[in-house]
N, C-alpha and C positions, 0 to 999 in steps of 0.2 A: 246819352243814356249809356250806362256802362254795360259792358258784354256781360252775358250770362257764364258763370264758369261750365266749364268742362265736366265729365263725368269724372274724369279725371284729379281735376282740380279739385273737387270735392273731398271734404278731409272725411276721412274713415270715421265711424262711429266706432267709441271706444268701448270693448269687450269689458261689462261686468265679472269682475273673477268673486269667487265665494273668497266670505272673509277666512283669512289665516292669520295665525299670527307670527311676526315678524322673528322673534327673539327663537333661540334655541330652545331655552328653557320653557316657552310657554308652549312652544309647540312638543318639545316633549312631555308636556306636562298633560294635554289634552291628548294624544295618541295612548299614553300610559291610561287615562281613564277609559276612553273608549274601548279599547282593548280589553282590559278587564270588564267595561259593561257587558261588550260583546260575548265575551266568556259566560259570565254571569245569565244573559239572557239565552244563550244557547242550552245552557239549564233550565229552564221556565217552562218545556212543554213535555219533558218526564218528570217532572216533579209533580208536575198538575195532572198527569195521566196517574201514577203511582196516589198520588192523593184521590182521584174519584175511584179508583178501582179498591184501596181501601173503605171508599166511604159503602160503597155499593155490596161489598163481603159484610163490611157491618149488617147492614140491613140482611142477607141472604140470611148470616147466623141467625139473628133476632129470627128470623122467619124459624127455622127449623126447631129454636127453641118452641115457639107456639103451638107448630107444630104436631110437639110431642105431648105438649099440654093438651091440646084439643083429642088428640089419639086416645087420652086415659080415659072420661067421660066423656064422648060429642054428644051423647041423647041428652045430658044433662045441664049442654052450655047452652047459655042462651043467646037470644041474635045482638041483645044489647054486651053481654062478654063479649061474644067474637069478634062486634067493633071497634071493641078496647084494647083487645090484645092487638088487632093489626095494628090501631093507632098507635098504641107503645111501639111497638116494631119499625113503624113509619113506611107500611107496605097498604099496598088496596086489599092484593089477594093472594096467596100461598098454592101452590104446587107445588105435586111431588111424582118424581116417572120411577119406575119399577118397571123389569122385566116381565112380570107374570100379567102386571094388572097394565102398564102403561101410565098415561099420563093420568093422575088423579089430583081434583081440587081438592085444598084442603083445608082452607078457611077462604072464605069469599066478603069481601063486603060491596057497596056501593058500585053499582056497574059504572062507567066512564063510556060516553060516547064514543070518545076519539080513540083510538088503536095508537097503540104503544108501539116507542124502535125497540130494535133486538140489539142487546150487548149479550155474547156467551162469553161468559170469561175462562171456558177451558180452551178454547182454542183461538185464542184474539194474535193477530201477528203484530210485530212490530210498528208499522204503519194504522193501521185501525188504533189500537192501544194510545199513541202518541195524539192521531186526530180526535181521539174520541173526547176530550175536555174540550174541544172548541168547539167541538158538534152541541155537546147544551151547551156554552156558554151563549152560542149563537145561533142555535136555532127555533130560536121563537117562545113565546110565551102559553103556558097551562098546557104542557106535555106532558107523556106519562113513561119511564122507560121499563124495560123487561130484560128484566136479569137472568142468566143463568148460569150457574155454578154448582160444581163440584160440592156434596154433603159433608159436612164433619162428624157432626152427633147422630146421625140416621144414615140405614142403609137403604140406599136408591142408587137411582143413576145420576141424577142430577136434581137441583132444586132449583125451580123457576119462581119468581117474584113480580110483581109490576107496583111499580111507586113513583107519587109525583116527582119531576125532578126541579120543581122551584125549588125546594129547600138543599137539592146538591149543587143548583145553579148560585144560588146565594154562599153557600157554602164555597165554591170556587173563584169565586169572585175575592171573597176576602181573603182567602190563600192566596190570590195572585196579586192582590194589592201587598199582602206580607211581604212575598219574595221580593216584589219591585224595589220594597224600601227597603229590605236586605242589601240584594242586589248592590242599589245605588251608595248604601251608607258602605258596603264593602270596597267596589271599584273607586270611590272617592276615597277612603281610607290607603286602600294597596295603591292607589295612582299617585294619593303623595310620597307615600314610603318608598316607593319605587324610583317619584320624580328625586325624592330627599337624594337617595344611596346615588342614583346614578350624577344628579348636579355636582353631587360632591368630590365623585371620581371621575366623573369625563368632561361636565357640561364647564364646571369650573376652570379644572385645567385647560380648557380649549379657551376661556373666554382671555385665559392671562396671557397663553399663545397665540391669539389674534390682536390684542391690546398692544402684544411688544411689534408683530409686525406690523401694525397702523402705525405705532412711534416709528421705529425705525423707517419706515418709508418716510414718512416727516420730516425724521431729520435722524438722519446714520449716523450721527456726531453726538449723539442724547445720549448722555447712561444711564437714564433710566428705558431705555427702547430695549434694555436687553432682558431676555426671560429669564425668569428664577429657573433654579434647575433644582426638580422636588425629589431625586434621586431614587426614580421609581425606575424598575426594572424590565415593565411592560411597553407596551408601543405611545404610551402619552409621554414617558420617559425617554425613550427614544426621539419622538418627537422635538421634545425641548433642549434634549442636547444635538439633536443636528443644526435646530434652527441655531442656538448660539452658536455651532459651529459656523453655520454658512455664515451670521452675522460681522463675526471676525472675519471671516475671509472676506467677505465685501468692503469690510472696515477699508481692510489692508490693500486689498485692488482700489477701491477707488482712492487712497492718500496716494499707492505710487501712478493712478491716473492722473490724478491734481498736480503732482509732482511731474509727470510726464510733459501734461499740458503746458505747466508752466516752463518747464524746459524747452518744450517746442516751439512757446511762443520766442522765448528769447533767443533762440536757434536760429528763428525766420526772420528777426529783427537782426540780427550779426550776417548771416547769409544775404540779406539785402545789402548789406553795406559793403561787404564783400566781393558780392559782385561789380559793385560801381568800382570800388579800387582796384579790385583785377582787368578789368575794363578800362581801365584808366591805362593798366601797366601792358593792356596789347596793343594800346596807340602807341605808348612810348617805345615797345616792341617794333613797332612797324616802322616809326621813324631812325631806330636803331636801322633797322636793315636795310637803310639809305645809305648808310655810311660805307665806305668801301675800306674798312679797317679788316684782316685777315683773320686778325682774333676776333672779333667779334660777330664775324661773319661763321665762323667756326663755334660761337658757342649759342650764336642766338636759335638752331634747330631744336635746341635742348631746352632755351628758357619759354619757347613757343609753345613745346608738347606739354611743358608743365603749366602754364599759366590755362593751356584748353584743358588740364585736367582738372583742374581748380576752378573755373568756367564751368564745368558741366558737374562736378561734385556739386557745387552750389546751386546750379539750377535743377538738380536729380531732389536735391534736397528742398527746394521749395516747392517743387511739383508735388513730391507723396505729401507733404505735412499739409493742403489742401482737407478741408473737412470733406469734402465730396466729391466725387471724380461727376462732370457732367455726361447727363443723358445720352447716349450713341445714338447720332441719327442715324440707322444704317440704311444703305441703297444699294441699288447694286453699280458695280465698278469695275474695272478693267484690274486685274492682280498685276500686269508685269509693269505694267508703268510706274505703278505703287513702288513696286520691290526697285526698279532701278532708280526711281528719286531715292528711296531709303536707302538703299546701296550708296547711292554721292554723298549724301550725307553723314554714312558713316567709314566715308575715305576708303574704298574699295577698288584699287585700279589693276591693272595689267603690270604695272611695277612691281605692287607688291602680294595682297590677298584679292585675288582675281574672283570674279559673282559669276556663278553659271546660271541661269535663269532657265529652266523647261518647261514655261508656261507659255501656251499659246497666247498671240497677240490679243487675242479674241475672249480669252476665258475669265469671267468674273468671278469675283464675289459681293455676298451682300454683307455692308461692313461701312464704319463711318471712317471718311477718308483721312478724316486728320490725325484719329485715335489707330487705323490701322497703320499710317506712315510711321506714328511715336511706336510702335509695337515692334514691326520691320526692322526700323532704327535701332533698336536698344540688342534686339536678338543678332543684328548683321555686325553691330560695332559691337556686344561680346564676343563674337566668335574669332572676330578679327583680332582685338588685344589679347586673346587667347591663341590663336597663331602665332601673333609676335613676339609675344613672350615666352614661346615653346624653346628652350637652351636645346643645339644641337639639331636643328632641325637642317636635310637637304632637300626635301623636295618644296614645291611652291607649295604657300595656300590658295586654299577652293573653297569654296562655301555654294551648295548648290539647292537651289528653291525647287520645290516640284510644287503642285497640284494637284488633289484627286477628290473627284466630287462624285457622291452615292448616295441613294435614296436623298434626303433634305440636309445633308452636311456637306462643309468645305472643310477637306483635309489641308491644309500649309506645313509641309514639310522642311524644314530648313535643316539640312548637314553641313558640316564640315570637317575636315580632317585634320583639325588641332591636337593638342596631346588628350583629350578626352575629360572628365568632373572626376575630381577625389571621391573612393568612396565616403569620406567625412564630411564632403557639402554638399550629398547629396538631399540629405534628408531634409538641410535646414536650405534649399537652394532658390526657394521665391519665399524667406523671411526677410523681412524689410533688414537695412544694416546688418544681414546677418549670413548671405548668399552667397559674399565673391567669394572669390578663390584666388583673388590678388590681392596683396596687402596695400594697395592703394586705390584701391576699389573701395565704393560706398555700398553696393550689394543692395543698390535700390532698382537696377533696369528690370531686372527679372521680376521682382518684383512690384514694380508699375505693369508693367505689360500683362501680367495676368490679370491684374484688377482690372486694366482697360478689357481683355478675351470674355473675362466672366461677367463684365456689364453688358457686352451683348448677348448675353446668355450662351456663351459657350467656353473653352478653357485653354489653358497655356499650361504641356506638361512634355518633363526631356521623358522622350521614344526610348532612346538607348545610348551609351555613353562608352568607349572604351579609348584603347589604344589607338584603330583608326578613327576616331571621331567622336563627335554627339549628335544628337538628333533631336529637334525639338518637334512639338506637334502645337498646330496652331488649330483649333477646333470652333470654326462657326456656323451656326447652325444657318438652315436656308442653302440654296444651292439653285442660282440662275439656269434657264434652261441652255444648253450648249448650242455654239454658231453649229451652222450642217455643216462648214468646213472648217476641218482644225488641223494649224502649222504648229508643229513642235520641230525648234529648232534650240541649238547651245546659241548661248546669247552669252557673251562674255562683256563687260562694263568696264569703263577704263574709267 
């Protein structure tokens, strides 16, 4: 029986998102209407206040007109008039307030059980005004309201009214089903007009500048990948002539990549073949230097340095054109053992450019041993052909290693007292082919070596450079804890 999965293992339920939709234009399209719905509806509940509060002056007027009707003869009206008049008016019963006399009825019909709400329309504020259309729309059925308002045709204080409000609740109703379809036939109307003007000037041009960049990712070599330029003077214009810009420059970087590449490939096919023939010519070297002939014993120190130079051009040069420098294991290490293998190997003796080492036996770093040795190597044999080919020099070379470890970094200082870097190579001084300062130099060591510092996550950068010397800084990060005993001693390497 198979196991039960995990809580873990259990695949998540996938979250329902509300629909959207996808395109620019639909979704512009549907934000532009809603928006203007929104607008539109924002208006809906002063319109509807301003609409009962006219309806409700209507009725107060009609009332004062009866009023003044009933004032001329009242012993003469009868109870069947007075019902007629209110019902024309669309009121139950009329009041009128005076100073002297107060409140006085002044036509009455039909008492109502139920007690009537109070609307005074002389002093209604904001809030009340605005709620008061939803107060009858919704509250409740065969209500009665009571008016009160300011006189026009008669002098009083006010005129009080009470009248069904079904026929103002029906009357609101069908205002507010008008606005709705207002409303929606307008925001549908301005949301296309809106959708139209804007498609035309952004949504469009965006779609033709996203079209050229899906082509041209597809393939940078299409001319049809490149965008029309609609020579507009705003930022969608701007837009479409940087993008053509950058598309030509990418053009142009990636044909002299292709062109690089292809050069490099055939570079690393001739550098192999090269090597074996030069390899070839330091056996026959070395069977020379069997010979006890005088002259040739006299010239073969010269065809030796040159054939190691050409040896190590070639293999400088197959090393960087590598697509990728391998992973650094780094550990931690003993520094001085490191620096004296990398010192033999880059011909450092007591004859000629002598290695001072002031690293304790003892002091590490964390760093991969074979990529710190190539790093060592390349900075110890610059400095040295850079000695030797200093014109005029009397005193010896020295090339002298220090250590200095603080908080989590390993400082690796390496000096020496060569004629010091041009300032014209300084700038371009870890460009591939572009670094030495010897015209038989390949200007790959410095080069390599920084790439290998920054794969450990840390860097290769010259301190300081003059007349007495240069200074490189070798910077890894991590820093072993130190022995409790530490020998610094000059250590000189023959």
């Amino acid at each position: 029986m198979a196991d039960a999965p995990s809580p873990q293992e259990l695949p998540r339920p996938v979250r329902r998102r509300i629909f959207w939709p996808g395109g620019l234009s639909a979704r512009l399209l549907t934000l532009t209407i809603l928006f203007v719905a929104a607008g539109g509806m924002m208006a809906l509940p002063p319109a509807l206040a301003a609409y009962q509060e006219s309806w409700l002056l209507d009725r107060v007027r009609a009332a004062e007109t009866i009023s003044r009707i009933s004032d001329i003869a009242p012993e003469r009206m009868t109870l069947r008039q007075r019902e007629q008049l209110l019902q024309g008016a669309g009121v139950e019963w009329v009041a009128i307030s005076t100073e002297d006399v107060g409140l006085r009825l002044v036509l009455q019909g039909e008492r109502r059980p139920q007690r009537p709400y109070l609307i005074d329309l002389r002093q209604q504020g904001p809030g009340p005004w605005l709620v008061g259309p939803f107060n009858t729309l919704f509250g409740g059925e065969g209500r009665y309201v009571r008016v009160r308002a300011e006189p026009r045709f008669i002098q009083a204080d006010f005129v009080e009214v009470v009248a069904p409000d079904a026929e103002l609740k029906q009357e609101l109703w069908g205002y507010l089903w008008r606005l709705i379809i207002i409303v929606a036939f307008v925001s549908t109307l301005a949301g296309v007009l809106v959708y139209l003007s804007l498609n035309l000037f952004l949504v469009r041009p965006m779609q033709r500048i996203t079209y050229a960049m899906e082509r041209f990712r597809a393939d940078p070599e299409d001319p049809e990948a490149r965008v029309p330029l609609s020579g507009r003077r705003d930022e969608i214009g701007r837009a479409e002539a940087e993008l053509d810009r950058m598309q030509a420059d990418l053009r142009a970087a990636l044909n002299s990549r292709a062109r690089l590449a292809a050069l490099g490939e055939a570079v690393a096919k001739i550098n192999h073949d090269l090597r074996n023939m030069l390899t070839s010519a330091q056996i026959a070297s070395e069977r020379l230097a069997a010979l006890k002939d005088p002259k040739v014993s006299q010239a073969l120190p010269r065809l030796e340095r040159a054939l190691d130079r050409a040896v190590k051009l070639a293999t400088d040069v197959l090393t960087y054109g590598k697509t990728q420098e391998a992973a650094p294991e780094a550990r931690p290490m003993r520094l001085a053992p490191a620096v004296e293998a990398a010192a033999e190997e880059a011909r450092l003796s007591d004859e000629g450019v002598r290695l001072v080492c002031e690293v304790g036996r003892a002091d590490q770093v964390i760093a991969d041993p074979d990529q710190l040795h190539r790093i060592l190597v390349n900075l110890l044999r610059n400095a040295r052909e850079a000695i030797e080919h200093q014109a005029g020099r009397g005193e010896p070379g020295q090339i002298r290693v220090v250590l200095e470890q603080h908080d989590a970094v390993s400082l690796v200082r390496i000096s020496d007292n060569g004629p010091g870097i041009p300032a014209k190579a300084r700038d371009r001084l870890f460009l591939p082919f572009a670094g030495s300062t010897r015209p038989e130099g390949a200007g790959l060591g410095l080069a390599i070596a920084r790439e290998l510092a920054q794969g450990h996550g840390g860097d290769l950068s010259l301190a300081e450079t003059g007349e007495a010397g240069s200074t490189f800084e070798l910077r890894l990060p991590g820093a072993p804890p130190k022995a409790p005993a530490r020998s610094r001693a000059a250590r000189t390497q023959a």
